[in-house]
N, C-alpha and C positions, 0 to 999 in steps of 0.2 A: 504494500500500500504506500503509495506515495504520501513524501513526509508534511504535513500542513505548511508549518515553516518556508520551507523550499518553494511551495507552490506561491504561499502570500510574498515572497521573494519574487520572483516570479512577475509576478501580478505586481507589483508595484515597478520595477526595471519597464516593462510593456507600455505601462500608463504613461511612465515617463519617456519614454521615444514616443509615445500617441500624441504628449501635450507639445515635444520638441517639433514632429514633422507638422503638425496646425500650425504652431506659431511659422516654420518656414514656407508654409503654403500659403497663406495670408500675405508674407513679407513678398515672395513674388508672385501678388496679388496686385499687391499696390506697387510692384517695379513694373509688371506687366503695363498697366494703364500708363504709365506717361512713355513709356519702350513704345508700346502700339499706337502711341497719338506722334510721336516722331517718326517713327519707320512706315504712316499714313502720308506725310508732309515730303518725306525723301521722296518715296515713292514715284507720287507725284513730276519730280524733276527728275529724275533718271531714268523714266518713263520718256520725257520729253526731251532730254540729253538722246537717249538709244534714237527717237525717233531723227532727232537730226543728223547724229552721223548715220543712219540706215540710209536717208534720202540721197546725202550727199554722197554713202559709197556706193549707191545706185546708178544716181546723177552721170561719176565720174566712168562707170559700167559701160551704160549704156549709152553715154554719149561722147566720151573718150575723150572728158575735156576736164581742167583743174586738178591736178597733183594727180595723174594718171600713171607718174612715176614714183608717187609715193610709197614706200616700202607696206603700211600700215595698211592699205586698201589692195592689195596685191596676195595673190592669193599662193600659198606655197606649199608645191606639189608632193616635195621630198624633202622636207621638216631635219634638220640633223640633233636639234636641240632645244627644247622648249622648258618655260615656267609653267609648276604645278603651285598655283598659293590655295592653301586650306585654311579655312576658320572654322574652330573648337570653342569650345568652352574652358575657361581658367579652372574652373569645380565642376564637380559630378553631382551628383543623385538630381539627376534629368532625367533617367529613363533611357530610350534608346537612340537621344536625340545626339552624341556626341560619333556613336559607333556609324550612324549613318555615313554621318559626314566622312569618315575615317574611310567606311568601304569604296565608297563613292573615288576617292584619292587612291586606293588600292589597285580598283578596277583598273583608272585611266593610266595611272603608272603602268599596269602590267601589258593595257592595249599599245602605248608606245614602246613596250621595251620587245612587245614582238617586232614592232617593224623598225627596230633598231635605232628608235630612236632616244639620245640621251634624254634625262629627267633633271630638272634641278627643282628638288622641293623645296618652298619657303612655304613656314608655318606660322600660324596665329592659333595661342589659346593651348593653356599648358596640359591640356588634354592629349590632343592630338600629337603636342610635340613628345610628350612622353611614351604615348604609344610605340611610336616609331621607330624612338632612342631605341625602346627596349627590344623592341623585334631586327635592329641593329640596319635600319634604315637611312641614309646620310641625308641631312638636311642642309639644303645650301645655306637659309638663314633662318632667324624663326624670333619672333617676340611676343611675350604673355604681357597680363593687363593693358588689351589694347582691345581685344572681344571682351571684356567683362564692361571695358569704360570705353567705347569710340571716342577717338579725336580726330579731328580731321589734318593736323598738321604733321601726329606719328603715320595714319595710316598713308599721306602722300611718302613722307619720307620711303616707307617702306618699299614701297609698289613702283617710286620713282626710278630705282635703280632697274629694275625689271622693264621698265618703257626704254630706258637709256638703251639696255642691251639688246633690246627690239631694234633700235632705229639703224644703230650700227653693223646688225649683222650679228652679233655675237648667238642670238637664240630667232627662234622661227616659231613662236606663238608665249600665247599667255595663255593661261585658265585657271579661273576664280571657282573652287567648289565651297558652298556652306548649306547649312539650313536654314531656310528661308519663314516667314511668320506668316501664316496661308490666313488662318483666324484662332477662336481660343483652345481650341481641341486638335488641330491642326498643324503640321510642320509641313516644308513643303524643299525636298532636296535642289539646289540648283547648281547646275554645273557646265559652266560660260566659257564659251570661248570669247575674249575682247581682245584679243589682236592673235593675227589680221581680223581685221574688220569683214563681218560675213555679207560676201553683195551677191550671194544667190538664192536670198528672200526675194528682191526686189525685185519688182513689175513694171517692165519694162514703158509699157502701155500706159502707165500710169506718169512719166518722166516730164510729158509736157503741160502736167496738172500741177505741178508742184509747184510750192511758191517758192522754194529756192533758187537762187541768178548763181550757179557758180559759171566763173570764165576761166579758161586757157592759161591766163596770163592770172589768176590767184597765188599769188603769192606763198614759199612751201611750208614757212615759218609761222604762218596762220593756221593752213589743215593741222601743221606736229603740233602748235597749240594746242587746238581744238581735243584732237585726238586724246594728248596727254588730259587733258581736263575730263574727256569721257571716262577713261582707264582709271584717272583716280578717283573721280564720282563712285565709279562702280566697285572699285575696290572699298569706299568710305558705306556705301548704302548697303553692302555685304556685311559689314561689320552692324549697322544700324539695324540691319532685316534678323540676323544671326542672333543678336542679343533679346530681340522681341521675343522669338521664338527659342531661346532659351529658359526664357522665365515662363512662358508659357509651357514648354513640356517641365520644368520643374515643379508648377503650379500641381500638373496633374499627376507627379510623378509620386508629390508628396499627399494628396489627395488621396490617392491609392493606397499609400504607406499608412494614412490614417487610420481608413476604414478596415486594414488589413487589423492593424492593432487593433481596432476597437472589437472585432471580430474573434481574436486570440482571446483580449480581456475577457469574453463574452463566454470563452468556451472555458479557459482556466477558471473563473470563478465558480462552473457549473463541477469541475474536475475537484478542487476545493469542497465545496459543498458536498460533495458526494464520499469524499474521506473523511470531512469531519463528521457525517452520518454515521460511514463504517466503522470510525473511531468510537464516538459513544455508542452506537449499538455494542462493539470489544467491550466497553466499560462495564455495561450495564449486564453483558454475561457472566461477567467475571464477578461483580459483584453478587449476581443472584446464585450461581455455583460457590461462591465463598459462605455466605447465607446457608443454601442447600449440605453442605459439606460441618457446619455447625450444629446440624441439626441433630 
């Protein structure tokens, strides 16, 4: 018979991880709400950033004019070396929202290393980077507390150098993978290629509807602008999109973790109650066979 003691032991350790994962369900509760009124606002504008370079690497497509030499709108057939950037989470107990991300980098790692082509991974968010380490994975560069807290001045830093070795020649693509914040139940994987810029969405037929004027004679130092400002938008609203939908699978991870405890408490107390039954009924024989044995 299990010992009373033990069980109210027991029973009391439960209640207190039940009161710890509320209060952390609650706390990204209230992170969630201002995460998903900013990563509604980014949104918005990288939304309207993608749509302008899409047009203009249409534009430049389909009508062979403005920065048609541009390295960034050029599309490249036999890749030698591309940026892998992944964003993680800085903590755990999210559920399965950190692993996703992690697979999703796995996949596309092992898709290029079939076709030979080298990897250089930079990582965000000391989840992921630690994964890696351990599975003895090299990482070109990697920095934590940057997915827990967006800025927008680390993450260009970060990402800047990877546009540099784009434009030079040094690598032949970018891709941004994270989890993305779909709504509050919701995680939504995304995994980007932003350079080269993709111009085989565009519709061709569509080219003379556009209110865009680019000319021949644009200047190249304005497209690598431009360009650089999409790359780090989208690297910045990846971090923004990432962090919503962290506290949102945390929200539910520790919801879960509640109701699992309350459920345990639910059943230990019933496991309790049923030994200290078995206990006094022990007692009350013992007593009446001591009685009986007097007589």
């Amino acid at each position: 018979m299990a010992n009373l003691k033990d069980i109210q032991r027991q029973i009391k350790s439960v209640s207190n991880t039940q009161k710890t994962t509320r209060a952390m369900k609650l706390v990204s509760t209230a992170k969630l709400r201002r995460a998903e009124e900013l990563a509604k606002r980014s949104r918005l504008y990288a939304a309207k950033m993608n749509q302008v370079i899409a047009e203009i690497a249409g534009r430049i497509k389909c009508n062979k004019v403005g920065g048609i030499d541009n390295r960034c709108f050029i599309k490249i057939e036999n890749p030698k070396m591309v940026d892998i950037v992944f964003v993680t989470a800085d903590k755990g107990l999210c559920g399965g929202f950190n692993i996703q991300t992690i697979k999703a980098t796995k996949k596309l790692i092992a898709q290029y290393q079939e076709q030979k082509v080298k990897v250089r991974l930079r990582g965000i968010g000391k989840k992921g980077i630690e994964f890696f380490k351990y599975n003895e994975v090299e990482l070109f560069d990697e920095v934590t507390n940057l997915s827990s807290k967006p800025d927008k001045i680390r993450s260009d830093d970060f990402i800047k150098a990877s546009i540099e070795d784009y434009k030079d020649g040094k690598i032949d693509g970018i891709h941004i993978i994270y989890n993305g914040y779909k709504n509050m139940i919701t995680q939504e994987l995304h995994v980007n290629q932003v350079l080269p810029v993709d111009t085989d969405q565009f519709d061709c037929s569509q080219a003379k509807e556009s209110i865009l004027d680019i000319e021949a004679q644009d200047e190249e130092h304005m497209l690598d602008s431009l360009v650089s400002k999409y790359v780090e938008y989208n690297m910045y609203y990846a971090l923004i999109d990432s962090v919503a939908a962290e506290h949102s699978a945390r929200m539910q991870a520790m919801d879960t973790a509640t109701n699992n405890a309350k459920e345990m408490v639910k059943g230990l107390k019933v496991k309790y109650n049923k030994a200290r039954q078995a206990a006094i009924t022990t007692e009350l024989i013992e007593i009446i066979s001591g009685v009986e044995s007097m007589k």
